[in-house]
Each structure stands twice: as structure tokens, then as C-alpha cells.
N, CA, C and O atoms as CSV, one atom per row, in Angstrom:
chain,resi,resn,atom,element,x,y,z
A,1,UNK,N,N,65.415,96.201,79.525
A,1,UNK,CA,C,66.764,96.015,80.002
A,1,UNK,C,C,67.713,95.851,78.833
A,1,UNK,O,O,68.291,94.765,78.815
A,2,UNK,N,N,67.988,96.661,77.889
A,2,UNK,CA,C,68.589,97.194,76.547
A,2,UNK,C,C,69.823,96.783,77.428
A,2,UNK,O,O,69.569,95.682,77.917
A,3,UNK,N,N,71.064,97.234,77.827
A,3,UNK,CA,C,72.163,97.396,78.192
A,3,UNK,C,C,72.611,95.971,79.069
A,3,UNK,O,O,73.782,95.598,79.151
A,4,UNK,N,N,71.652,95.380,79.595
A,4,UNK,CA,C,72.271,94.444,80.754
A,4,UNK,C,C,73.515,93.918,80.183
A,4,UNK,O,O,73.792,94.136,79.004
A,5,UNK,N,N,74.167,93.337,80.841
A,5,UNK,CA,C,75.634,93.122,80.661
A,5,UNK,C,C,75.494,91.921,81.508
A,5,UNK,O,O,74.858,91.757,82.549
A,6,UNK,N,N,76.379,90.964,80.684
A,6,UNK,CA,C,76.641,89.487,81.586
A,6,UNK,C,C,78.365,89.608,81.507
A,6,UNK,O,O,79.135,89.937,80.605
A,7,UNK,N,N,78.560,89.147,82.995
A,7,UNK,CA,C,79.962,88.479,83.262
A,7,UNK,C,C,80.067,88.003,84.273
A,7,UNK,O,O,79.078,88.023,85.005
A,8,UNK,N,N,81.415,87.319,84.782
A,8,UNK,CA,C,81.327,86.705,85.788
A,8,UNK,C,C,80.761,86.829,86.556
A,8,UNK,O,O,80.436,85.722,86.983
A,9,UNK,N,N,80.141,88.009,87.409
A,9,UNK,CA,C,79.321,88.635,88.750
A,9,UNK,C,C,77.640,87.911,87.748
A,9,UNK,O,O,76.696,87.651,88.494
A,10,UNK,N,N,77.504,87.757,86.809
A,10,UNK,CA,C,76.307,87.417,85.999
A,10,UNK,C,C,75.754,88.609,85.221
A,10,UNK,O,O,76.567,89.270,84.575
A,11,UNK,N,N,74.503,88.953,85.207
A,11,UNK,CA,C,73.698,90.238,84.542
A,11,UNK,C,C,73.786,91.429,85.357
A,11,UNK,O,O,73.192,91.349,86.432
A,12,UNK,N,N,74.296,92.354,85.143
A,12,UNK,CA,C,74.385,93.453,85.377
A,12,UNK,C,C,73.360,95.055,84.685
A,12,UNK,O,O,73.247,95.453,83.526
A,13,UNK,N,N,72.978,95.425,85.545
A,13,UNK,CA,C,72.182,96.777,85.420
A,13,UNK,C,C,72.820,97.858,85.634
A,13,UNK,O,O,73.960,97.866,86.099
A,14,UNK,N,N,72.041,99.099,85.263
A,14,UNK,CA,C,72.342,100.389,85.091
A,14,UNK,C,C,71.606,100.773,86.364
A,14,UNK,O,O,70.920,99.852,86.806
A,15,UNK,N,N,71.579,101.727,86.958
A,15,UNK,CA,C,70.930,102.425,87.867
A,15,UNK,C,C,69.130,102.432,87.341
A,15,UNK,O,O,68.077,102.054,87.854
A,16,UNK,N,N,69.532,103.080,86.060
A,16,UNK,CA,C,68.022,103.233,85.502
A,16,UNK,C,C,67.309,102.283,85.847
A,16,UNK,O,O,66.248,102.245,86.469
A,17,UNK,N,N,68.189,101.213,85.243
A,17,UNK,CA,C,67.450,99.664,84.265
A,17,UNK,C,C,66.746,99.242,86.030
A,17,UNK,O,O,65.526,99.082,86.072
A,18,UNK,N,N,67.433,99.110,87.180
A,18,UNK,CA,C,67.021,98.998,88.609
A,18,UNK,C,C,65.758,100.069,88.666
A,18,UNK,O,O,64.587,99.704,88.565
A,19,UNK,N,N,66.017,100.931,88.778
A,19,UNK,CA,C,64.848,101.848,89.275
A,19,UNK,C,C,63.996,101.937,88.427
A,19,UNK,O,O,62.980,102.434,88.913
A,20,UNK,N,N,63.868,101.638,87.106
A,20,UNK,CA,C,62.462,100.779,86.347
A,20,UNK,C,C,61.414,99.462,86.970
A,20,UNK,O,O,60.217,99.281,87.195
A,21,UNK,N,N,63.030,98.526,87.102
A,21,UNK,CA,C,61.954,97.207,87.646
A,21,UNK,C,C,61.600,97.899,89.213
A,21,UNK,O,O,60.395,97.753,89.415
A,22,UNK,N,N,62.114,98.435,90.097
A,22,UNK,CA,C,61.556,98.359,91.448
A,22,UNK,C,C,60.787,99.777,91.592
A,22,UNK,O,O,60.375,100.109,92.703
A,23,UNK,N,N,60.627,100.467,90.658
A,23,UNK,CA,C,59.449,101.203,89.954
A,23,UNK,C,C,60.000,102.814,90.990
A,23,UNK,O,O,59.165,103.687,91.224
A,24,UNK,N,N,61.003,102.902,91.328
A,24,UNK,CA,C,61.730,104.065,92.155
A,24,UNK,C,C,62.515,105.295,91.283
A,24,UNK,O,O,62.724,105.165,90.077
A,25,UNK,N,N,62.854,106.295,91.911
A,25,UNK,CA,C,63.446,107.267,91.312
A,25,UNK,C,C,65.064,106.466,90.758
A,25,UNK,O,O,65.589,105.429,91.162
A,26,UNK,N,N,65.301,106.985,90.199
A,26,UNK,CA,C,67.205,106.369,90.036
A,26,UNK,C,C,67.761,107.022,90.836
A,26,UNK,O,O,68.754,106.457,91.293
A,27,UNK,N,N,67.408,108.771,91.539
A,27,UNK,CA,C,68.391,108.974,92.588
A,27,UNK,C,C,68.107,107.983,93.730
A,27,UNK,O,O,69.018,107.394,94.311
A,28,UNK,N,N,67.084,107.859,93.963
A,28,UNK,CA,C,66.171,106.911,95.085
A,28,UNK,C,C,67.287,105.323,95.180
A,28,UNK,O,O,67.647,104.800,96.235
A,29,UNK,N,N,67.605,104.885,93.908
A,29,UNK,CA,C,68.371,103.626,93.987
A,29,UNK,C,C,69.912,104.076,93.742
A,29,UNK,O,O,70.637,103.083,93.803
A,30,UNK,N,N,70.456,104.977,93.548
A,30,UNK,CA,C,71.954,105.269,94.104
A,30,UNK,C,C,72.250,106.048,95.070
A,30,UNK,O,O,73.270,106.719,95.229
A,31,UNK,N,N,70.689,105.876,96.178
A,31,UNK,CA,C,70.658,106.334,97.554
A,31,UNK,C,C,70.771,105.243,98.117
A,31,UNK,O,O,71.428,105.341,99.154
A,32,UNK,N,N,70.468,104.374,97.924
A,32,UNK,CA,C,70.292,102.701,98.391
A,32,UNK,C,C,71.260,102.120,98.671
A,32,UNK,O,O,71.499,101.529,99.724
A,33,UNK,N,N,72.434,102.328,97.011
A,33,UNK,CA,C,73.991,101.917,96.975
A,33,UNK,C,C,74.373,102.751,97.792
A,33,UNK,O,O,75.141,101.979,98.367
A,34,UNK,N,N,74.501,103.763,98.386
A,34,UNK,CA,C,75.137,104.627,98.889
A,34,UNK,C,C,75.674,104.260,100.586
A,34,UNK,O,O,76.680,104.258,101.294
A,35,UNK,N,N,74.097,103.948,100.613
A,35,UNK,CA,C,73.427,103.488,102.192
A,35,UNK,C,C,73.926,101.949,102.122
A,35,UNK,O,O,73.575,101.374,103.152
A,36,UNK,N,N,74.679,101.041,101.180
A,36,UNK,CA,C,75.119,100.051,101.310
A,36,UNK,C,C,74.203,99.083,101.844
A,36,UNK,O,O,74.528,98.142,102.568
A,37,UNK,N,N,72.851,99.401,101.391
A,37,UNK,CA,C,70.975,98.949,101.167
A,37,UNK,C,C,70.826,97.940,99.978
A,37,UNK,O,O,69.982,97.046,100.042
A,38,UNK,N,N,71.679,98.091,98.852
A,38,UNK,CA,C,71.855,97.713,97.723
A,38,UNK,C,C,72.942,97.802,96.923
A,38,UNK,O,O,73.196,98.669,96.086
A,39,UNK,N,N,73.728,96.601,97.315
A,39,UNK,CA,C,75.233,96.491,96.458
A,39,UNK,C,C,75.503,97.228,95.290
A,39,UNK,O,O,74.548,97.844,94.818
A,40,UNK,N,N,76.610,97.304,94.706
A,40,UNK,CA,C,76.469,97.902,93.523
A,40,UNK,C,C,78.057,97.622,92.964
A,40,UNK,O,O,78.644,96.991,93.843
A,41,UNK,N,N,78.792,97.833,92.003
A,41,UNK,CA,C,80.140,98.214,91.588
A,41,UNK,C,C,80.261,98.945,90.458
A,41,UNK,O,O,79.768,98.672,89.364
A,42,UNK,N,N,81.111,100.137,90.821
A,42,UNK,CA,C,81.686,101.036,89.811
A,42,UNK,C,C,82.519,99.907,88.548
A,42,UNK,O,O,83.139,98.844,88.526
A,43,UNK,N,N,82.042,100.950,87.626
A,43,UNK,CA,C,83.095,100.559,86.239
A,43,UNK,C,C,83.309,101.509,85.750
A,43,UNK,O,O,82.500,102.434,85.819
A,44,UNK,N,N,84.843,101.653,84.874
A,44,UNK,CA,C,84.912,103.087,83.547
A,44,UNK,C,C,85.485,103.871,84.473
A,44,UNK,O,O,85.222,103.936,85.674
A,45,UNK,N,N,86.305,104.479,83.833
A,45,UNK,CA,C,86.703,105.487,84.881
A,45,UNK,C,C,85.893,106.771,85.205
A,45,UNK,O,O,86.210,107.632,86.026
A,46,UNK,N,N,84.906,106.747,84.496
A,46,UNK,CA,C,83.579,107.913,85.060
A,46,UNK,C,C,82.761,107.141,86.348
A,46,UNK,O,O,81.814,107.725,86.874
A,47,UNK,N,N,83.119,106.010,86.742
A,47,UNK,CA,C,82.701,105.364,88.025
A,47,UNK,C,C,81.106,105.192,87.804
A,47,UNK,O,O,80.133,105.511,88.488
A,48,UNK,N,N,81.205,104.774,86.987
A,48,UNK,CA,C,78.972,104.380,86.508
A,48,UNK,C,C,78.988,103.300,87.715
A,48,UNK,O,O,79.829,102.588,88.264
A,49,UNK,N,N,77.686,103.550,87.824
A,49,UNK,CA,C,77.617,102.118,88.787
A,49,UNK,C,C,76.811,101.230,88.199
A,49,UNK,O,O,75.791,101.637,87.643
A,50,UNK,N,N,77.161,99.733,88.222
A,50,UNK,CA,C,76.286,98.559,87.917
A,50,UNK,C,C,75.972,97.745,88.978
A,50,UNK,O,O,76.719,97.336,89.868
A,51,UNK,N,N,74.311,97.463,88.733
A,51,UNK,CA,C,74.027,96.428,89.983
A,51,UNK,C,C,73.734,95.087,89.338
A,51,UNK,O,O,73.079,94.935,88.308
A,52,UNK,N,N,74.379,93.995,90.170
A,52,UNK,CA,C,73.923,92.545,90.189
A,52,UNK,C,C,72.487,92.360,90.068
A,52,UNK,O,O,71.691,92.865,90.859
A,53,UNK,N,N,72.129,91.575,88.995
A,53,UNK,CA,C,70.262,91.307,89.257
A,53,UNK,C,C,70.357,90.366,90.217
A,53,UNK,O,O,69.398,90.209,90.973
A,54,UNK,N,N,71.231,89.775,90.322
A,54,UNK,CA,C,70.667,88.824,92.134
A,54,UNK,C,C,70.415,89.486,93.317
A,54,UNK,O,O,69.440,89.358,94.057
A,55,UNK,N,N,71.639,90.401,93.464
A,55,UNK,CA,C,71.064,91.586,94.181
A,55,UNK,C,C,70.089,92.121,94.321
A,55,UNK,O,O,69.527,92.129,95.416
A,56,UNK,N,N,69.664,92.644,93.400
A,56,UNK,CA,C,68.679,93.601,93.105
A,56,UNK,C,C,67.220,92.607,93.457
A,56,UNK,O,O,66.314,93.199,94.044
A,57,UNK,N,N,66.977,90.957,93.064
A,57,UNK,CA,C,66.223,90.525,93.371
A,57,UNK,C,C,65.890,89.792,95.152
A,57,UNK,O,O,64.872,89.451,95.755
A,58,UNK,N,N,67.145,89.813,95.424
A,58,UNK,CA,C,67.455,89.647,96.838
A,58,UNK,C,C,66.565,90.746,97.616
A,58,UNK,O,O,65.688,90.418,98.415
A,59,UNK,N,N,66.918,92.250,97.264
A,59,UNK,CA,C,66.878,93.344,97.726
A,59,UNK,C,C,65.036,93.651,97.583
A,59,UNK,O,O,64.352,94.332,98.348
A,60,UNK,N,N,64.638,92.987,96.497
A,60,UNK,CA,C,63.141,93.105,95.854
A,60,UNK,C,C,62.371,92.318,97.060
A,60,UNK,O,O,61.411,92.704,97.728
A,61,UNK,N,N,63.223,90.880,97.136
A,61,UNK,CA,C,62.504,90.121,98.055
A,61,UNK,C,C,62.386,90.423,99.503
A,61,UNK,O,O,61.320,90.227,100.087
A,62,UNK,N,N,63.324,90.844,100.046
A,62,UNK,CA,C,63.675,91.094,101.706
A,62,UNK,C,C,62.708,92.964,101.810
A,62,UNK,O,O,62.471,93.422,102.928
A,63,UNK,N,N,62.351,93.657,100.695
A,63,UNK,CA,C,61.779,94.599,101.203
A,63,UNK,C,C,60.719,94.737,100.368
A,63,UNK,O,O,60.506,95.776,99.742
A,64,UNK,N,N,59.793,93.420,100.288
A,64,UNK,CA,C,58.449,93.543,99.823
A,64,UNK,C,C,57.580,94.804,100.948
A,64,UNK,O,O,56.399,95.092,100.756
């Protein structure tokens, strides 16, 4: 997790850095955000998306 990013929302991920730990495609997890399955927020005006690791561990836990 090279990139994570902390700020107010806390640690923030890349699409990748997500679909590493939950061991999925990266289209597979900005199918997820899409499906509003797995939060997410744009940044940059190229609209990258970053996910919350609380999220993401929320999301880990509720779909063991």
C-alpha cells in the first residue's frame, strides 16, 4: 500500500491497492463502486477514485 493517503476521511486507497487486499480484479472493485457495493470518492480532475480503508474493511467483513 505504496500510495495510501491519510486525511480527514482517514487512509485512503487506489482501486488497485483494494483489489490487492480483497484479492479481486480492479475492474471487479470499480464494479462494486459503481453498484454503490463499495463507497468510494473521486479526486483530480481525471476523477481517480479513492476508497476509505474502513470501508473497504466494513465491506471485507459483511461479505466474508
Amino acid at each position: 500500500m505504496a500510495s495510501m493517503v491519510m486525511n480527514e476521511l482517514g487512509p485512503m486507497l487506489t482501486a488497485t491497492e483494494v483489489a490487492e487486499m480483497l484479492h479481486l480484479h480492479v475492474n471487479t472493485v470499480k464494479r462494486l463502486g459503481d453498484r454503490g457495493e463499495l463507497p468510494f470518492y473521486r479526486v483530480c480532475k481525471r476523477g481517480d477514485r479513492r476508497f476509505r480503508l474502513d470501508d473497504v474493511m466494513t465491506f471485507l467483513q459483511q461479505n466474508r
